[in-house]
N, C-alpha and C positions, 0 to 999 in steps of 0.2 A: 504493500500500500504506500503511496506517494501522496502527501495532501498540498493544495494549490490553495492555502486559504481555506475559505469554504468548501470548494472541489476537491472530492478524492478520487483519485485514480487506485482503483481495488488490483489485488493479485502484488505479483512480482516477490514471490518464494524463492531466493535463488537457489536455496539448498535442494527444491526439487525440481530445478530446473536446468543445470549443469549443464546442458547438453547444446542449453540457446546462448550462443558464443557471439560476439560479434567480432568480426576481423580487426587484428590487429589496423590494417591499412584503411579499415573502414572507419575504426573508432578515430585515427589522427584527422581525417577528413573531416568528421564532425566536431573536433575540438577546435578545428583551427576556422569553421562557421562560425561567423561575426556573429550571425543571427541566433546560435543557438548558443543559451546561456547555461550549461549544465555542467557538473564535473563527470570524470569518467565513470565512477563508481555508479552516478546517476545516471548515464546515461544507458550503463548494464540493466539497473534496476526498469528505466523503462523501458528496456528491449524488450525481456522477458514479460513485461505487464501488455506490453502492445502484441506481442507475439500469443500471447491467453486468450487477447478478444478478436484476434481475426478465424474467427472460425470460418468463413467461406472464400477461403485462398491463400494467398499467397501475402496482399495485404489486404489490409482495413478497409470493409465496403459500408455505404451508409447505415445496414440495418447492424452491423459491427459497432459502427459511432453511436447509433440510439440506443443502443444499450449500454453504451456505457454512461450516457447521460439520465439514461431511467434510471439510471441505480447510484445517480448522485444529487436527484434532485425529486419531489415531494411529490410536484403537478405533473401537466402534461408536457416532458419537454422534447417529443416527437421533431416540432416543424421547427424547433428553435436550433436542434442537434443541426437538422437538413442546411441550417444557412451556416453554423459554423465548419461544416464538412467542406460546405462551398469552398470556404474563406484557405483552411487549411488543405484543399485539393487545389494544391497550385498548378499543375499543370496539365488539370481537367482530366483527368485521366478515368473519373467516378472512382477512383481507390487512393487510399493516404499512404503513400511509404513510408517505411521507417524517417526516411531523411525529415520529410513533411509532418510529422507526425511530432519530432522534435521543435522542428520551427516553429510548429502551431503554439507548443504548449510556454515553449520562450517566451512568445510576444505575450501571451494572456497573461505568465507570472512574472516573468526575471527582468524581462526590458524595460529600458527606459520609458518616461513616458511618450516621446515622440514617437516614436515608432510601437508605443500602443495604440496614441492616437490613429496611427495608420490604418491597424487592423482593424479596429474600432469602425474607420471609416466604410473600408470593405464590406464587414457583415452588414452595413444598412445600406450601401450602393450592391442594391440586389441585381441590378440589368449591369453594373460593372461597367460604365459608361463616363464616371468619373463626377458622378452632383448625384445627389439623393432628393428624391423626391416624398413630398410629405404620406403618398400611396406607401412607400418602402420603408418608411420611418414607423409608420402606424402600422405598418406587417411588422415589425422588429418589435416593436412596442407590445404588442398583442401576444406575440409568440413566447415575450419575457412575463408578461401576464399570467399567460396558461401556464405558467410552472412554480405557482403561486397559489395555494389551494386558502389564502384570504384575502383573495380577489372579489370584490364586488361586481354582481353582474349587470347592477342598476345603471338606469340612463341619467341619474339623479348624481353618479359619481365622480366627482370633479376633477379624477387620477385615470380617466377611460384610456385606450392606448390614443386615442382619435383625438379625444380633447388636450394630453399632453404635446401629441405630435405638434397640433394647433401651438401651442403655448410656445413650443419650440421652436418653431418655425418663425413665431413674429419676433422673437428677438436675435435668433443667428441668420434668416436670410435678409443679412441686412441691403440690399439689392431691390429686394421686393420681387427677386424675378421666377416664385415660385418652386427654387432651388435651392441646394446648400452645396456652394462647392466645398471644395479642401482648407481652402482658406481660412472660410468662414465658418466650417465648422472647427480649425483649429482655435479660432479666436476666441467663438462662443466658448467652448470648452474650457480654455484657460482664462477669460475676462469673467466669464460667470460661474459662483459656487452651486447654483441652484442647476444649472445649464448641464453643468459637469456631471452632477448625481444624477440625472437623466438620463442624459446620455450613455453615460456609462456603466448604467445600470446594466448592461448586455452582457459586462465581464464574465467567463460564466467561473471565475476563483474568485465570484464573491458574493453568492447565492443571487437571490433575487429581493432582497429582501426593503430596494426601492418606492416597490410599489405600496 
């Protein structure tokens, strides 16, 4: 077990796992990734914890990811796994490798914050087009919602995912043009405390517990 904050990553026994080696030529490759922030020791520990939940191949396929988000969080976190798989399948492949699989979990615990902001950005630029739209903010929003079992379902609730998108939206698209680039949502982010909890409420190493 590996915890991320809130998030645990279950398994990674190494005593009965001996056998999941990773290369020597492989492990220097991944230490010397700027992006991935782990020691070696760590990075054994999740070889073998990633190597437990691909049960259908070779690597990590999405119903691989949902499960291991069901069994670290309360609600329903089906459609919210779906976009952080997105985010950490970098090269669309519909499967996470090991390599990706490390990088994923860097940005969300060890890294700085700019290049959380990055990721951060990604999961809500769901068309990947580079500006989020308030459709794609209030899908993000909702889907962090459902994995929240003290979620109100009233229209009367001032924290809806639609009414905060709204809120958010009129202070970081400062433009008015309907959109959030990168810019502007780096800015909201770091100019606003209220903006930031919001936002980044999606972290998923640090529950949901925003809403």
């Amino acid at each position: 077990m590996i915890e991320f904050g809130l998030f645990v990553l279950s398994g990674g026994n190494m005593g009965q796992n001996q056998s999941r080696k990773i290369s020597a030529e492989k492990m220097k490759e991944y230490i010397r990734n700027s992006d991935i922030d782990f020691s070696e020791s760590e990075i054994d520990r999740m070889f073998v914890i990633y190597k437990e939940n691909c049960r259908h191949g070779k690597h990590l396929k999405l119903n691989d990811f949902k499960r291991i988000y069901r069994e670290a969080f309360l609600g329903d976190s089906s459609e919210f796994a779906k976009h952080i798989f997105r985010v950490f399948d970098e090269d669309d492949s519909e499967t996470i490798d090991f390599g990706e699989f490390l990088i994923g979990f860097s940005m969300v615990s060890n890294l700085g914050l700019e290049k959380k902001l990055d990721w951060i950005f990604k999961v809500y630029d769901i068309n990947d087009d580079g500006k989020i739209s308030q459709d794609e903010m209030n899908t993000i929003l909702n889907c962090v919602k459902q994995m929240t079992e003290l979620a109100s379902s009233s229209n009367e609730d001032p924290n809806t995912p639609k009414k905060l998108a709204m809120k958010i939206f009129q202070k970081v698209d400062t433009n008015n043009d309907g959109m959030i680039s990168r810019d502007e949502f780096r800015d909201g982010i770091m100019n606003d405390r209220t903006i930031r909890r919001l936002i980044m409420s999606i972290d998923p190493t640090r529950g949901t517990g925003d809403f």
